[in-house]
C-alpha positions in Angstrom: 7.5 41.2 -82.7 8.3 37.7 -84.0 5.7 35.3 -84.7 2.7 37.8 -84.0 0.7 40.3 -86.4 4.0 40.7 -88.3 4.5 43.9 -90.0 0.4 44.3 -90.3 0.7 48.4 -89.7 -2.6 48.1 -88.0 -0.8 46.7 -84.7 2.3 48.9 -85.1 1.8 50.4 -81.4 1.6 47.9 -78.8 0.4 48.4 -74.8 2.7 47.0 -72.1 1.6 46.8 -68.1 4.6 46.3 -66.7 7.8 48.1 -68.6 11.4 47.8 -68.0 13.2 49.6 -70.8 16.8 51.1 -71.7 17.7 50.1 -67.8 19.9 47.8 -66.1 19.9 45.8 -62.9 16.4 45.6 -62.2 14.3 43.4 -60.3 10.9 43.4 -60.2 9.9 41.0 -57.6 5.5 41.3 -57.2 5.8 39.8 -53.4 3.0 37.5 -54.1 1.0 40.1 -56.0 -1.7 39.3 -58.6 -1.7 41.5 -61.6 -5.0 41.5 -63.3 -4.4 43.0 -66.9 -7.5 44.5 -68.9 -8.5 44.6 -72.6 -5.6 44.1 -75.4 -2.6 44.5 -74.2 1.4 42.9 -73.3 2.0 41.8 -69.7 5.1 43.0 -69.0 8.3 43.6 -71.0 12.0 44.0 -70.7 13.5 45.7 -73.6 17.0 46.9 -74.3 17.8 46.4 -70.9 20.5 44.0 -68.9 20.3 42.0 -65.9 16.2 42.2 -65.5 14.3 39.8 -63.2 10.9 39.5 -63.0 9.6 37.2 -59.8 7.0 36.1 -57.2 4.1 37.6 -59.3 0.9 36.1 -60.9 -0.8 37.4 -64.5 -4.1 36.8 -65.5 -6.3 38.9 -67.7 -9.7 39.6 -67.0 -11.3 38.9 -70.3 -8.9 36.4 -71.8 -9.7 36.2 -75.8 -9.8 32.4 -75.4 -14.0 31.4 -74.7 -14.0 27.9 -72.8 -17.6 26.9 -73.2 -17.9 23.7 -71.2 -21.1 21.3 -72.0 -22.6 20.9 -69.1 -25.5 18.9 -70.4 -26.3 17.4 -73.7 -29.4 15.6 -74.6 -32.5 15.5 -77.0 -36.3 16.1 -76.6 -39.3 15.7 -78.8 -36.7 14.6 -81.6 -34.3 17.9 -81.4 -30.8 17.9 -80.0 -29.7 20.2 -77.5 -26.7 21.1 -75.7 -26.7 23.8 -72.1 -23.0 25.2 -72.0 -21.2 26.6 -69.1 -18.9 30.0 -69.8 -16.5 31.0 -66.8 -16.5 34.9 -65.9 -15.0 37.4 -67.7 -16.5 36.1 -71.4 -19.3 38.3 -72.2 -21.2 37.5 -74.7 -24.4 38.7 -76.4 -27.4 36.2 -77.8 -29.7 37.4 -80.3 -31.6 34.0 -81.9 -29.7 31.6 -83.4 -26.5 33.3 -82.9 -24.0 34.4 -80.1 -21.4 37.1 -80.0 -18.8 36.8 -77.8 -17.4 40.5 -76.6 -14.2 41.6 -74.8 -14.5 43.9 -72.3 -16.0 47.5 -72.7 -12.8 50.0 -73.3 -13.4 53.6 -71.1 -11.8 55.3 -73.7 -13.9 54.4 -76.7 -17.0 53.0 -75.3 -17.0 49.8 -77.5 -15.5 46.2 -76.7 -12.3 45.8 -77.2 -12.9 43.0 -79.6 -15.7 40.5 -80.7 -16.4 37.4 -82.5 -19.7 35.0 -83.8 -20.4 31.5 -82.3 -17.2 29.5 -82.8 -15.1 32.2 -83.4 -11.9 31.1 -86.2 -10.4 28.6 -84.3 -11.2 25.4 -81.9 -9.7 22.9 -79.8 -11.0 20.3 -77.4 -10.4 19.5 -73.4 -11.0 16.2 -71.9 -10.4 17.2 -68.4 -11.1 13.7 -67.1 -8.8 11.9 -69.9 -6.6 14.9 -69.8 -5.9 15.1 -72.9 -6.5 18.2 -75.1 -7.0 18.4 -79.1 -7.6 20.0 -82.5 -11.2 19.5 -83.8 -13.7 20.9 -85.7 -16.2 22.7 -83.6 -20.0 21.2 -83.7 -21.4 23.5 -81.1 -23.2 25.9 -83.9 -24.0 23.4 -86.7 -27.7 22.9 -87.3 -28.4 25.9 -84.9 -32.3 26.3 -84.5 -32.4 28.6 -81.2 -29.9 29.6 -78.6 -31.3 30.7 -75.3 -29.4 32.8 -72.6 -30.8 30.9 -69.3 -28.9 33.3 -67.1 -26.2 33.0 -64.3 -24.1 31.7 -67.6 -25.7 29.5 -68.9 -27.1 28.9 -72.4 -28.5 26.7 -73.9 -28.3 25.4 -77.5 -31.1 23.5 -79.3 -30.1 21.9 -83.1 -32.6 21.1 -85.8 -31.0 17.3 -85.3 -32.1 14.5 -83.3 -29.0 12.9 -82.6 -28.4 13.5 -78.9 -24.9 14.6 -78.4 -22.2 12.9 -76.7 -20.0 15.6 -75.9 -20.9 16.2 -72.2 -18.0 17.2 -70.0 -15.9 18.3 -72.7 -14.7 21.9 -73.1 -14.7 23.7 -76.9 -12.2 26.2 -76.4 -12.4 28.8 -78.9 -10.5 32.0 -80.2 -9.6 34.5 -83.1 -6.6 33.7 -84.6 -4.5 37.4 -85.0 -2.4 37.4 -82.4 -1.9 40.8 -82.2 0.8 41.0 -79.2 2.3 39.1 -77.0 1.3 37.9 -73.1 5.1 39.0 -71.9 8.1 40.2 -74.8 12.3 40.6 -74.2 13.5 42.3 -76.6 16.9 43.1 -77.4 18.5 42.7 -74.0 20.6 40.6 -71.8 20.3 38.6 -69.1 16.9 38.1 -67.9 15.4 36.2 -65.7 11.9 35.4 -65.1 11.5 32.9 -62.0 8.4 31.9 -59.3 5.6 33.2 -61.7 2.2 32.1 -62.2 1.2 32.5 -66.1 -2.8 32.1 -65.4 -3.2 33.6 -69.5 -1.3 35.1 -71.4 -3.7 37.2 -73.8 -2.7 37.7 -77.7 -0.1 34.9 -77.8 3.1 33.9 -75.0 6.4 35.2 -74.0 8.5 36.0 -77.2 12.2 36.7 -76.7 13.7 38.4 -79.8 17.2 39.4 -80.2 18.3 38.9 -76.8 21.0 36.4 -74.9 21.0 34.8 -71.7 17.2 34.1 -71.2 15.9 32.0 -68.1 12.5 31.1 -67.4 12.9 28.9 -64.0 9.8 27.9 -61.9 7.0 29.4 -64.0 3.5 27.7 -64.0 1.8 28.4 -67.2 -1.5 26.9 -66.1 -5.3 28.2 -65.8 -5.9 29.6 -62.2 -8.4 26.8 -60.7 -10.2 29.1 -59.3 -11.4 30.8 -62.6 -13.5 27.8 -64.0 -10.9 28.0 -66.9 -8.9 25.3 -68.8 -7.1 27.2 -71.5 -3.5 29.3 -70.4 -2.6 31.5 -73.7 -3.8 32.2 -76.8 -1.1 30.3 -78.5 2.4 29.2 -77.7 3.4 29.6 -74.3 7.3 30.7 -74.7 8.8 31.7 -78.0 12.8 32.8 -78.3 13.1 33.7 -82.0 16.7 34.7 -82.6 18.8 34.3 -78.6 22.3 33.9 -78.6 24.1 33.0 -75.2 21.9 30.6 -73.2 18.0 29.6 -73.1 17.5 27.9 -69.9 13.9 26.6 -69.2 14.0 25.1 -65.9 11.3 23.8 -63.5 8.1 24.9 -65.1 4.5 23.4 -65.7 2.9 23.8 -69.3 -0.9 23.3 -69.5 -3.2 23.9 -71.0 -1.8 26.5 -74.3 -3.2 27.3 -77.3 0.3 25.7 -79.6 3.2 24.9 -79.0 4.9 25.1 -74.9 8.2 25.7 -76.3 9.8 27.1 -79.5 13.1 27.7 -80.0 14.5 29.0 -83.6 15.7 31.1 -85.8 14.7 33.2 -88.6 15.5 32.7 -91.7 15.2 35.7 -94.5 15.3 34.7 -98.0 17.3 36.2 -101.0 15.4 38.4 -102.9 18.1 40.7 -104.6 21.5 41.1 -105.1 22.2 44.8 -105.9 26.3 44.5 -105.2 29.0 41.4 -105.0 28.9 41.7 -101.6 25.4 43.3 -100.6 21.8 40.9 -100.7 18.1 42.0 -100.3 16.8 40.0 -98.0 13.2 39.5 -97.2 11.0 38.0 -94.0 8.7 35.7 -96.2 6.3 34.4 -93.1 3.0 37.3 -92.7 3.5 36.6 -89.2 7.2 36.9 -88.6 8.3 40.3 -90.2 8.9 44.0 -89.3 11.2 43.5 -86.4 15.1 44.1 -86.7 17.4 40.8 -87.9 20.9 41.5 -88.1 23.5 43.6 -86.5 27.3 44.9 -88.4 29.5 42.0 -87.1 26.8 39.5 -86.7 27.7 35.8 -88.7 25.1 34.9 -91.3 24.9 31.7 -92.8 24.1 30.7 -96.8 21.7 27.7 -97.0 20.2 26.2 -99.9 16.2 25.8 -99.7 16.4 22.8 -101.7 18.9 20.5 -99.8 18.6 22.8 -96.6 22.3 22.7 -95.9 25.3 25.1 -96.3 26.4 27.0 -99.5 30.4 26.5 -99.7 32.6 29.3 -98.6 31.2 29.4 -94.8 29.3 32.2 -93.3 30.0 36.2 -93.9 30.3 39.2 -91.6 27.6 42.0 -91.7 29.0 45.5 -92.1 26.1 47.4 -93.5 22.5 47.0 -92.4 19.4 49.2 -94.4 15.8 48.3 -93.8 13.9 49.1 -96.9 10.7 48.2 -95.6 9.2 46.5 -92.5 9.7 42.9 -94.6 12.9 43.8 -96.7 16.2 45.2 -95.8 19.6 45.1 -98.1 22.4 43.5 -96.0 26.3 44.2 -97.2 29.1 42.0 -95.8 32.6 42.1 -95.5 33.3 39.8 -98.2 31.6 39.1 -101.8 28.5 36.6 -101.3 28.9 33.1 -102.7 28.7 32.0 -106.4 26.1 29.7 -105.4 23.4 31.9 -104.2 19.9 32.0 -106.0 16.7 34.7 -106.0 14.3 32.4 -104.2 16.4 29.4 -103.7 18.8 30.6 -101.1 17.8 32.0 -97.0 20.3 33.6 -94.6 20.7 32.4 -90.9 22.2 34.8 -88.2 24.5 32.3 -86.7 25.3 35.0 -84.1 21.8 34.9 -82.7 21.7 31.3 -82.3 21.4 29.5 -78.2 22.5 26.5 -76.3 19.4 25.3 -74.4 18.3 23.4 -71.6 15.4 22.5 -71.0 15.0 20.8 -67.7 12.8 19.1 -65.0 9.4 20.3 -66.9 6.3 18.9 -66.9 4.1 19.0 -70.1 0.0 18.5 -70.4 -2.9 19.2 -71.8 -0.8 20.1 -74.7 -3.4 20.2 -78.4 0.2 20.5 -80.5 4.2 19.4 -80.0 5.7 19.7 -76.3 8.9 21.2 -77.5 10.1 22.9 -80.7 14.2 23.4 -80.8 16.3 24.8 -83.9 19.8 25.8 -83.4 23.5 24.7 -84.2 24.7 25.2 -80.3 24.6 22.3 -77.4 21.0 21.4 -76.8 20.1 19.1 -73.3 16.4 17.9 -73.1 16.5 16.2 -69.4 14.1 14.9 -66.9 11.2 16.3 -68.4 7.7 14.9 -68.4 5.4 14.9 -71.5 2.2 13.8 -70.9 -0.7 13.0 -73.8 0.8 15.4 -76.4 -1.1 15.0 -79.4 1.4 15.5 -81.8 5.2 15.0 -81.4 6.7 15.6 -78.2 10.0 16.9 -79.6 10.3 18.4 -83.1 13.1 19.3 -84.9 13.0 21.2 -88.0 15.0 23.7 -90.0 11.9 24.9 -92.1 12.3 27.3 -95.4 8.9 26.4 -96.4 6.3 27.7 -94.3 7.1 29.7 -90.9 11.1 29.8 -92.1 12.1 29.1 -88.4 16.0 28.1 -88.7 18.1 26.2 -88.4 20.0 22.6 -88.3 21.5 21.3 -85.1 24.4 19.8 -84.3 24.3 18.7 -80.8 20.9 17.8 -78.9 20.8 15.4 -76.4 17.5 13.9 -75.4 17.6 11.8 -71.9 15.9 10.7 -69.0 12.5 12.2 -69.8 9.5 10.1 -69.6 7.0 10.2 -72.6 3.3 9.1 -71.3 0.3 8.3 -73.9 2.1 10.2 -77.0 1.3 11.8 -80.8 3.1 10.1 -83.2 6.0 10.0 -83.9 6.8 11.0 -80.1 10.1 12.3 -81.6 10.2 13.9 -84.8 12.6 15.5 -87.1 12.2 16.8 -90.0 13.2 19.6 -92.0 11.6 21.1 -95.2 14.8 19.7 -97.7 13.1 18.8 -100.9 16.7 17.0 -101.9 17.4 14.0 -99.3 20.7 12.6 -99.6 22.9 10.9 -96.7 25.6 12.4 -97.9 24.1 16.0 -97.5 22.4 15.4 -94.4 20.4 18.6 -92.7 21.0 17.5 -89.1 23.8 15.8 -87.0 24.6 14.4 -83.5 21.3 13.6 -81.9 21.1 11.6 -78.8 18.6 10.1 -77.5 19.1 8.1 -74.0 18.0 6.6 -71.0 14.3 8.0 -71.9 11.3 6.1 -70.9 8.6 5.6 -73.4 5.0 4.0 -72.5 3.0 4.3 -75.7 0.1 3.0 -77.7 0.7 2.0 -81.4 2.7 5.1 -82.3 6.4 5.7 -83.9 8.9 6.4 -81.6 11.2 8.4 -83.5 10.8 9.2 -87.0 14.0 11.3 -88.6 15.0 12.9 -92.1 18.1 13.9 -93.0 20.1 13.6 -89.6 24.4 12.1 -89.9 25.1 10.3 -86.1 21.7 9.5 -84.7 21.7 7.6 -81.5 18.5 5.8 -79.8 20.2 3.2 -76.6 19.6 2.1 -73.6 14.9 3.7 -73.3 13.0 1.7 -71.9 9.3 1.1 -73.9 6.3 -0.8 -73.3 3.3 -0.6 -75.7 0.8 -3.0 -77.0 2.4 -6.4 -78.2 0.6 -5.9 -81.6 1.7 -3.1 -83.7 0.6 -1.3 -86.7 3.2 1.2 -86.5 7.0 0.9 -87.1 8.9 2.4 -84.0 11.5 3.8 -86.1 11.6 5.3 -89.4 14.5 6.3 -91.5 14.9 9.1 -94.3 18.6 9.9 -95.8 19.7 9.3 -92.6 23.0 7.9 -91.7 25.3 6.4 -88.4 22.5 5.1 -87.4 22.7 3.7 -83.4 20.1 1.6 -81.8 21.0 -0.1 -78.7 20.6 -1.2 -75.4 16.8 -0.5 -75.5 14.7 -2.7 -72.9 11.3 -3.3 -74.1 8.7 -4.4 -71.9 6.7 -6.4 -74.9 8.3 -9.1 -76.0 7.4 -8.6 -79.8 8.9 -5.5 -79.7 12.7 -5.3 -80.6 15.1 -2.9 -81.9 14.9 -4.9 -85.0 11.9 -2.8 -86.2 14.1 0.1 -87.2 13.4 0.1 -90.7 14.8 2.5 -93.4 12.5 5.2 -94.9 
């Protein structure tokens, strides 16, 4: 499963609640129910299946992996710190001196907790729920530890060998393992699903991944923490990953709040070139631990050559699979119905299914409480970003890539539109693109056709749009207000080209267009 454990053969089997496989017109509609899922395991799934909808339904886990320890009270006596922490039900946890173990829940079958981690676990990130704002931080709850205390009715209390009195009341550390061993919900290899009028309380292990599918909607889903359960984290990471759709990705109507990564993350995968046995036949190879093992190309599928160093294109246009042979769960030899281009290199040249590649819209959602980017999107098809609301993301609200670096998500786009949404108290740059071309040339750009219109912007001293590599780039008729004083540039410019800015009413007066600067 894509963007998970990978092909780690310790995670080969997987659990599922809720599972519609090899069947077709299905719907699964809960009536209002509320599915309580225990220990380590996948929501619900659809897999090889056609015209699936899952509806009126909540999940929630009863030991989510996540720990939200809130500081209820922080202060310092005879000349030693302290902190008392508050930890919602359904995170046990053990305390022996200085030291805390947090436990999952007891498994019948084995006897043992289904998993278990020390004081701040791997992984932290902070909730202001007064600012509403959530973060990435380094965790100082079990620095300079001299006792911890269990004072019941969950509760504990903290005390440091420093005297500094913390000021960290009200804020929640929310803390997890990083192996996300499966995901909250998974599609796999089917078409047409639908998942509307949900409630996403947590989705344990990671979010929804779609993988190999077409025609995905998710319309009217709340990912958001159930009030009710003292919680303020929703998923262990992203909240909805498509990695290789073809068709149509609609995201319509939903709330995000509160995840663990990214909301939204829309891509590709590229494989890079590791062989070439035959003219016409490649050895291709997943080169990201965490997105491997899981099928990539079909006979008649379109893959695309790119070059890793200018991330565009090889000459000749993209082939036709005929043979597909998985050597291993992160290589498999691909033949095609013509001989491969000249210009292909071992190491310096990934393949893009251009078959499995979506039009998206993304529509009428509201963002918060967001620690990363809002919305990830990577594909050549028509993209609409509309009437959205992205509120205190602390990185960029939209992100464009094509990346051959690190998580090899592909590819460029061609077509994204980006209007009336409302950006409120963003990251910087609140619109970012930027793909993982080491050569950066106008004449070669990565990217093309990106709009961005009738948005409203009301910012601090942050970028607005920062963009590499991108041929026809529009920014007319936003509105932004800011602070009169800047520090930032509100545009910046790498080997771009047809560069549009217009229109744009800015409430500060020393704020102009004029600020568009090259890069």
């Amino acid at each position: 499963m894509s963007n998970t454990v990978g092909a780690d053969p310790r995670y080969r089997e997987k659990r599922i609640g809720l599972l519609v496989e090899d069947m077709r017109d299905v719907t699964i509609d809960g009536r209002g129910a509320e599915l309580i899922f225990h220990g380590l395991q996948t929501a619900f799934a659809a897999i090889r299946s056609t015209n699936v909808t899952f509806t009126n339904f909540s999940v929630d886990y009863a030991a989510p992996k996540v720990i939200d320890a809130t500081v209820a009270e922080a202060g310092a006596t005879a000349g030693r710190a302290w902190r008392i922490l508050s930890i919602p039900p359904g995170s046990p946890y053990e305390v022996d001196g200085a030291h805390i173990t947090w436990l999952g829940e007891t498994s019948p079958a084995t006897g043992r907790p289904y998993w278990s981690g020390v004081d701040g676990l791997e992984y932290t990130q902070i909730h202001d729920p007064v600012a509403g704002r959530t973060w990435r931080a380094d965790n100082p709850l079990f620095v300079d530890v001299a006792a911890i205390t269990d004072l019941g009715r969950r509760r504990i209390r903290i005390d440091y060998t420093t005297a500094t009195p913390p000021a960290d009341a009200g804020l929640v550390y929310q803390m997890r393992l990083i192996e996300r061993t499966e995901p909250g919900a998974f599609i796999g290899e089917s078409t047409n699903i639908t998942l509307r009028g949900l409630k996403a309380y947590h989705l344990q292990g990671f979010g929804i991944v779609g993988q190999l599918s077409e025609n995905i909607t998710i319309d009217r889903v709340s990912f958001a923490p159930d009030p009710a359960s003292g919680r303020s984290s929703s998923s262990f990471a992203d909240h909805v990953q498509m990695s290789g759709i073809k068709g149509r990705v609609a995201i319509t109507g939903c709330v995000f709040d509160g995840p663990h990564d990214d909301p939204i993350n829309i891509h590709g995968t590229y494989l890079e070139v590791v062989g070439k046995p035959g003219a016409a036949t490649l050895t291709l190879a997943y080169m990201h631990p965490q997105t491997a093992g899981f099928p990539q190309f079909h006979p008649g599928d379109e893959v695309q050559f790119v070059d890793k160093r200018t991330m565009t294109p090889l000459p000749g246009g993209p082939a036709v699979v005929t043979v597909v042979s998985e050597d291993s769960p992160t290589t498999m030899t691909v033949s095609f119905s013509r001989p491969v281009p000249a210009g292909i290199e071992i190491g310096g040249t990934v393949a893009e299914n251009l078959t499995y590649t979506p039009s998206v819209l993304i529509a009428g959602d509201v963002f918060r409480n967001v620690p990363t980017r809002g919305v990830l999107v990577t594909t050549p098809k028509p993209v609409l970003i509309t009437g959205n609301r992205f509120d205190g993301m602390s990185m960029a609200s939209i992100y464009i890539s094509a990346d051959a670096s690190e998580w090899y998500e592909s590819g460029a786009v061609t077509d994204v539109t980006i209007r009336g949404n409302s950006f409120t108290r963003p990251g910087g740059p609140v619109i970012l693109v930027e793909p993982t071309n080491e050569a950066v040339e106008p004449a070669t750009p990565v990217h093309r056709n990106i709009t961005i219109e009738d948005n409203t912007f009301e910012t601090g001293d942050v970028t607005l749009l920062a963009a590499k590599s991108v041929a026809g780039l529009r920014f007319t008729d936003n509105a932004i207000s800011g602070p009169a004083e800047r520090m930032q540039p509100l545009f910046v410019f790498s080997g771009c080209s047809g560069i549009a800015i217009a229109g744009n009413y800015c409430a500060a007066a020393r704020i102009a267009p004029a600020s568009a600067r090259p890069g």
